[in-house]
N, C-alpha and C positions, 0 to 999 in steps of 0.2 A: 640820370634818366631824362630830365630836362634842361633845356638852354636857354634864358629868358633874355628877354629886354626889358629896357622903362617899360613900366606899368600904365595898360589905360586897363578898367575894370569896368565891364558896358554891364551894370546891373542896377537895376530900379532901386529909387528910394521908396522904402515903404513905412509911410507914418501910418501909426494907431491911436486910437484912442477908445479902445473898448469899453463899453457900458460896465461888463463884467471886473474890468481889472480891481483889482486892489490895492489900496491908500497908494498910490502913484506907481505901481506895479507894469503897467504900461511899455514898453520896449520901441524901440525906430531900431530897425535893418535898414544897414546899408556898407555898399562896398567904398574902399578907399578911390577920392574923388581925384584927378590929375589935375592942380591947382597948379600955379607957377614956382620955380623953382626958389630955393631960400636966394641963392648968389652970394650976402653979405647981410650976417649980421653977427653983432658984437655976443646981445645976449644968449643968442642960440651956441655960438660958437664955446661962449662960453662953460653953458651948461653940458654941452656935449665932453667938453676935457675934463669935465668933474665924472661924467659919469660912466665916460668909455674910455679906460686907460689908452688902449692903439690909438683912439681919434688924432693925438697929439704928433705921432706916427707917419699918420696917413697924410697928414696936416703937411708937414715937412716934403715930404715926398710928391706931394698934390696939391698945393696953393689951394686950389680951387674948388676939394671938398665939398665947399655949399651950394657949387654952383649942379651939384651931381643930389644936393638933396630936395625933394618936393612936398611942399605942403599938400597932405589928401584928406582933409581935415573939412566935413560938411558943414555949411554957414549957422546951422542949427547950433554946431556943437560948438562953435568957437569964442558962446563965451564961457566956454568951461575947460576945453583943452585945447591943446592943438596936436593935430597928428602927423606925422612925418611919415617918409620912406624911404631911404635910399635908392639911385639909379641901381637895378640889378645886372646892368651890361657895363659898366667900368671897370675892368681891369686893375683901375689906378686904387680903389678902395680898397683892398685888403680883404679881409672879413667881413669889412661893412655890406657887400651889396648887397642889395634886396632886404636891410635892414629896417623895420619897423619902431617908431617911437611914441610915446606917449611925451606932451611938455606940458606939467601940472605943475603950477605957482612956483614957475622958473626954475621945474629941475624935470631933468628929462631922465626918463625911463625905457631901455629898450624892451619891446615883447615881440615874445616868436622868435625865430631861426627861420631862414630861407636857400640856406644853402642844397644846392638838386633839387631844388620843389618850388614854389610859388613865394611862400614867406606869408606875409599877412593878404587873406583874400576878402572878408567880409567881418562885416561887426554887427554890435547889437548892444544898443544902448537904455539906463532903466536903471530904475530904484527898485530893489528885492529886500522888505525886513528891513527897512531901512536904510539902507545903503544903496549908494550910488556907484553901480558897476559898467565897465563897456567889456562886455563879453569879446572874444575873436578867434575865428579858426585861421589858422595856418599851416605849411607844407612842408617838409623837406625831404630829404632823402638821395645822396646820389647812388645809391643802390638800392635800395627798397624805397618806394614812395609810402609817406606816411602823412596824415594829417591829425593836427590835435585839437579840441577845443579846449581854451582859458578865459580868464577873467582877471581883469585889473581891479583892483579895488580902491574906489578913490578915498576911501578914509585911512586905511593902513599903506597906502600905495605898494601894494603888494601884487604880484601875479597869483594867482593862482590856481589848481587844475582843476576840471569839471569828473565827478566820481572818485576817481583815484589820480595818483599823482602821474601827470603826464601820461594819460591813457593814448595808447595810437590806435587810431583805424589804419588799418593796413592796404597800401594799393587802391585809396578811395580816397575821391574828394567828395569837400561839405559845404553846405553853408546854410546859414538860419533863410528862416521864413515866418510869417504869423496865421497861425491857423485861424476857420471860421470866427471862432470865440475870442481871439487878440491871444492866444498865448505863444509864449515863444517855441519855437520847433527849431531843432539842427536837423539837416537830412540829407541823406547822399545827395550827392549832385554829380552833373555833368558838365563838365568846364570844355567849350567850344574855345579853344586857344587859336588865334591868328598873331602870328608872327611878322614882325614889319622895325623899324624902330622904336615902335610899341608894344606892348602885353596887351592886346585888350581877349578881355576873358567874357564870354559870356556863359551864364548858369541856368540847369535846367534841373528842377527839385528831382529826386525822387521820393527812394521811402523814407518814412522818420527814424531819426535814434532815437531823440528825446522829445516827445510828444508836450513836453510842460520845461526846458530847462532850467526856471527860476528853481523847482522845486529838486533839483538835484545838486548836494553838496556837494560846497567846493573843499580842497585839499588843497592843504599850503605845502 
């Protein structure tokens, strides 16, 4: 349904600090940022062969794999994770394009699928109950377009889905927002795609799905 390029994502950071939140409850939206590309690095390279059997593949075939991956990782969050993307216009990657990653204390986690859809388009970061989560919608579908929300978990490093296991909204894109009161919201949205040898995507709210998302369980 869709044909993308590298990623630019033209959407506001939005910091909170609601009066209202609870014991660090608080959430930052925001979309993956177009940092500069990895090109070379030992540890990256590293963690990626432990933890994407093809990388090793793609590797052989493409030297130059890193130089197709981009840090979009907000200066906020870097000293806690760092986030990655894959170039979604390479050819030369396999599987990987439009790849999303999490790299938590040198081991990298992919989240999301991008194949016919966008891949990862927003996040939302925050302590819920303890835990320290980065929420993220994502897209795919090259026949039906579907978007899902998840949640990484940094204590279990685990992915896992908001309500039920991998719920799709169907033919709709999302992404968070913080309402009056600082709580988190996912809500339709409108994605203004310009095409160029960039994605840049810009997002216009609609209605809400989830008016409070902390307080909807997640499903491993």
């Amino acid at each position: 349904m869709m044909k993308k390029k590298t990623f630019l994502l033209l959407a506001p950071l939005l910091l909170v600090l609601p009066s209202c939140a609870k014991d660090g409850e608080a959430f930052r939206v925001f979309a993956p940022e177009q940092n500069s590309a990895v090109g070379s690095s030992e540890s990256v390279d590293t963690s990626l062969s432990e933890a994407i059997p093809l990388y090793q593949t793609i590797k052989a075939n493409y030297p130059a794999v890193l130089s197709k991956l981009y840090d979009v990782t907000p200066s906020f969050l870097k000293d806690i994770c760092h986030l990655y993307r894959f170039s979604p216009s390479c050819g030369s990657l396999g599987g990987l394009e439009g790849q999303s990653l999490v790299l938590y204390q040198e081991k990298v986690y992919p989240i999301g699928t991008s194949f016919g859809g966008y891949g990862v388009t927003h996040y939302a970061y925050g302590e819920n109950q303890g835990r320290s989560l980065l929420y993220f919608i994502f897209s795919f579908g090259s026949g039906i377009h579907r978007s899902l929300v998840n949640a990484f978990d940094f204590s279990s490093c685990a992915t896992e889905s908001v309500e039920e296991k991998n719920k799709p909204f169907w033919n709709d894109d999302l992404q968070f927002a913080l309402s009056e009161k600082g709580r988190l919201e996912v809500r339709y949205s409108t994605y203004d795609v310009k095409r160029d040898d960039t994605l840049a995507i810009t997002m216009t709210p609609g209605d809400v799905v989830y008016e409070d998302l902390p307080q909807i369980a997640l499903v491993s």
